[in-house]
N, C-alpha and C positions, 0 to 999 in steps of 0.2 A: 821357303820351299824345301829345305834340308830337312828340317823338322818334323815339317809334316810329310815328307817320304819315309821317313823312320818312324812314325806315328803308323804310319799305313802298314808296313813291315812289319813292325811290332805286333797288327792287328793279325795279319796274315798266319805270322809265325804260331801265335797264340791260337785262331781256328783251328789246329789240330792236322791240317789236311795234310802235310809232309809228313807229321807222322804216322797217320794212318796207311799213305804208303809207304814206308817204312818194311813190314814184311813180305809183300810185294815185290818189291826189289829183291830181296835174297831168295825168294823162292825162282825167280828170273834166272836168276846165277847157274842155275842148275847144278850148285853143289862146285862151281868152277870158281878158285880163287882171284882167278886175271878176269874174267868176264864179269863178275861182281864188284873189281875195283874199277872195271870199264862203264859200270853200270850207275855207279856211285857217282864217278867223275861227267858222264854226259849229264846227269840231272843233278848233279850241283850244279855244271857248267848254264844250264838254262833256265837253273832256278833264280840263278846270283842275276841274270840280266832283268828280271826281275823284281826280285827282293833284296835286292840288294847285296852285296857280296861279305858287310860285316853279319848281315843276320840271317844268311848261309852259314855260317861258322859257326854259330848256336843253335843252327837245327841239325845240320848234319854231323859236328864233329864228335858228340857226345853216340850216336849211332855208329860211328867209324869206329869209338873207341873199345865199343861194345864189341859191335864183330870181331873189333880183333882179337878181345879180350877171350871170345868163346872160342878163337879159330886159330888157325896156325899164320894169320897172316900177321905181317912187320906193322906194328902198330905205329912207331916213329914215319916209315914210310905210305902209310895209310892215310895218314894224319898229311904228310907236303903234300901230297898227290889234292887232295880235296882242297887244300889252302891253293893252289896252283887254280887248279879248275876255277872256284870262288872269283879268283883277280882273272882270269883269262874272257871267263863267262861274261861277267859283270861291265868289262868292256866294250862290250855290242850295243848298248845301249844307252842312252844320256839321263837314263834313272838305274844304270846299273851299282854306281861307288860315287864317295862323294867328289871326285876328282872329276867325273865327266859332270854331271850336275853342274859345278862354279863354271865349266868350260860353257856347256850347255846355255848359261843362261847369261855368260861373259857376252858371248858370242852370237846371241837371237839365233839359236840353230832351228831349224825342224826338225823334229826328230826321226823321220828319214833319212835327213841329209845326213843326220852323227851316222844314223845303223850304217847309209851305205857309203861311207867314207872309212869305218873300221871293220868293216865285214871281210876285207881278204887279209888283214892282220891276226884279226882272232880267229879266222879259219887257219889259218899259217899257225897260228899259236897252239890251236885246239889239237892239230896234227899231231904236233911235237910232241904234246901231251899225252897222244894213245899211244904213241910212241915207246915214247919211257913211261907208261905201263906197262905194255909188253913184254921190254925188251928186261925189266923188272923187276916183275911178278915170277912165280914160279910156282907151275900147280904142284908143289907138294902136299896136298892134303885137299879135302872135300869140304864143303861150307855148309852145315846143316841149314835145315829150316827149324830157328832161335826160337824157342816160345815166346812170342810179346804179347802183354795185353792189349784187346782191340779199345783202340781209339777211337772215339765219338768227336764228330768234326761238329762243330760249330759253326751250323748254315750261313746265319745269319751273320756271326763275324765274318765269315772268309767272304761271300757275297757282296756285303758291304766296303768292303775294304778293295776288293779287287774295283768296285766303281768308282771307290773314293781316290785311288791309284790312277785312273783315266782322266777322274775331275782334276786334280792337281797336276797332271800335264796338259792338260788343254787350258787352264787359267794361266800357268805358268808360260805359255807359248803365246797370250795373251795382253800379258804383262800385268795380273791381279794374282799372284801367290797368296797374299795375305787373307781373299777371298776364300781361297782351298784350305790354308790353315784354320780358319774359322769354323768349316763345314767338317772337317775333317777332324777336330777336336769335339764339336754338339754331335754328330752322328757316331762316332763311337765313345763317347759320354751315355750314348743311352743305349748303344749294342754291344760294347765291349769296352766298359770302362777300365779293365786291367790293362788293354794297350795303352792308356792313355797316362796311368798309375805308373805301370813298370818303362816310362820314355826314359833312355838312358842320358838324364841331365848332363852326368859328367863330360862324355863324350859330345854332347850339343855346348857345352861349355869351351872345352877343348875347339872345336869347331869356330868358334865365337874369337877367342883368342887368334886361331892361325890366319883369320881373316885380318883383323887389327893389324898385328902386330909384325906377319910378313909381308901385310900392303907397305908397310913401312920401311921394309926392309929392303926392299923392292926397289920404292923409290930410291933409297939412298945408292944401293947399291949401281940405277939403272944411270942418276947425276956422276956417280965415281967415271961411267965409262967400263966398269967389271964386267959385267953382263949382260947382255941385252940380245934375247932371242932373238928378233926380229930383226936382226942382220946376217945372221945366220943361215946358212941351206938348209931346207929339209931334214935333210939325212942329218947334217950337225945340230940342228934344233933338237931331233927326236930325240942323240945320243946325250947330247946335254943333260935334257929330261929326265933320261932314263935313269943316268950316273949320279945327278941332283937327289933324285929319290931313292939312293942308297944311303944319303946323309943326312939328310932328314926327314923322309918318310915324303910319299909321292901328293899327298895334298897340300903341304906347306911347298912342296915343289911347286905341284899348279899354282900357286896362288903367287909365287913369287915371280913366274914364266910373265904369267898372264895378266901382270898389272901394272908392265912397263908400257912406254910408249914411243913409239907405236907398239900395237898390241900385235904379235907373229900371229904366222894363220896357226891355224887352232886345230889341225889332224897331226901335225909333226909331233907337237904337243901331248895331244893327246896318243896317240903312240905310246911317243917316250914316257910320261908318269904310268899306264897302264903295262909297259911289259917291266919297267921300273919295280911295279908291285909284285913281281912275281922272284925276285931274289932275295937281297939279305932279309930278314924276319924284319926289322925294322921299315920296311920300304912300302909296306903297306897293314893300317890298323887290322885287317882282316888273318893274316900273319900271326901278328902277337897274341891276338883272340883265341889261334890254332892253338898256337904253342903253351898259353895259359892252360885251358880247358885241359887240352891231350897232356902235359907235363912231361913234353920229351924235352930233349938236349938240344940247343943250337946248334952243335954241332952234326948231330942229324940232319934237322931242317937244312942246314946250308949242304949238305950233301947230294943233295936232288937238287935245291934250287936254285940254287948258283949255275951249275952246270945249265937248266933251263934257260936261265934269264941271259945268260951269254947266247944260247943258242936260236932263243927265238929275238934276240938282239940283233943276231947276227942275219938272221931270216927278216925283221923288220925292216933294216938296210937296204937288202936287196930288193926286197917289195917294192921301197918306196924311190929308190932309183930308177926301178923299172918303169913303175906307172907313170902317167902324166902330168 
């Protein structure tokens, strides 16, 4: 299932269409520096539910790093803002990051049932987020319209891709992924064989391991009596989660959550590894992605997102004591 969501992402990424609107977006801006990093962050934010939130970080950051490069805006800060958005976005949806996916299919969700069980977190999140753009940004200068070359989108990859993205959640929800994997490798074999060339092995390899190796750890840990989500409250399950994936990144987090037994209900969780993602750089692959590409300082990065990831922690809480 993983595979071939990133197979399909890949496909997506590579039709062009994010970049072709690309100057679109800055001419939107109307030359205003906070409206253009408001502009960046709402279509990352609903691009990553999507495509996913690592292969957001490769269309948009290389763009970010651009504008900033031509503009007077904080490049460091340009950079958390988009990586924020990516993990906030990506959350909405049970094909957004690979975190909701293992939950996703842990758990036989619907995919309804994920949107409208995270729908007022990552609204709570999203806020936070124009937020400390606002309160952030500062128009000291004007944002021209960049000269880009026009990009030629690639019909028939992005078309294809976007149906082969619905096949593998409807097989997937069916319980035949292997199906989708099949179709989803012969159908861009012959419409877009570069998604299929440039699959990032490593990272599916990586993936392959934290399954292994934290099922294991899991169990040991759930016999010791250490941990075991599933006696937990809500609200401690979530903060669990959250703090879990500050130490070793929020999908070896899920995998360790979610493979004791009994197995906790599955929105606390999901919670805690998604707003998890959004603090120290380590806490979610999309992060590290940032902070490679862009070549800021950690120190930076954790300058914005720590402060976030406390806050809409802090906002998660209350949420989820509130609700029922």
């Amino acid at each position: 299932m993983i595979i071939a969501l990133l197979t399909v992402s890949r496909g997506i990424e590579l039709s062009g269409a994010f970049s072709r609107a690309a100057p679109k977006i800055i001419l939107a801006s109307g030359g205003s520096p906070t409206k253009l990093m408001t502009l960046i962050t709402l279509i990352v934010a609903l691009s990553s539910a999507v495509i996913m939130n690592d292969t957001a970080m490769f269309i948009f950051v290389p763009l970010v790093v651009t504008i900033s490069r031509l503009t007077r805006m904080d490049k460091a800060k340009a950079v958390v803002m988009t990586a924020i958005a990516a993990n906030v976005g990506s959350a909405l949806t049970p094909i957004g990051n690979p975190q909701n996916i293992i939950i996703w299919r842990r758990y036989g969700l619907a995919p309804h049932e994920f949107v409208a069980g995270m729908t007022p977190y990552v609204a709570a999140w999203l806020a936070l987020l124009l937020l400390l753009v606002l309160l952030t940004h500062k128009e000291e200068g004007r944002v021209a319209a960049l000269p880009m070359p026009r990009v030629k989108v690639k019909g028939a990859l992005f078309m294809s891709s976007i149906a082969l993205l619905i096949l593998n959640v409807v097989l997937a929800q069916v319980g035949q992924p292997l199906i989708g994997l099949a179709v989803t490798f012969a159908t861009l074999a012959l419409v877009g064989r570069e998604a299929v060339l440039s699959l990032d092995v490593p990272l599916i390899l990586i993936f392959a391991l934290i399954f292994v190796d934290f099922h294991e750890a899991s169990y040991i840990i759930t016999k010791a009596g250490i941990l075991n989500a599933s006696s937990l409250s809500p609200v401690h399950a979530a903060l669990t989660a959250a703090l879990l994936s500050q130490v070793m990144s929020n999908v070896p987090a899920t995998v360790m959550l979610i493979s004791t037994s009994p197995a906790p209900p599955w929105l606390p969780i999901a919670v805690g590894v998604n707003a998890g993602g959004t603090g120290v750089v380590i806490g979610s692959l999309a992060n590290l992605i940032a902070v490679r590409i862009a070549g800021i300082r950690l120190s930076d990065f954790h300058k914005y997102s720590v402060p976030f990831f406390l806050a809409s922690l802090a906002t998660s809480a209350l949420i989820m004591h509130a609700l029922p």
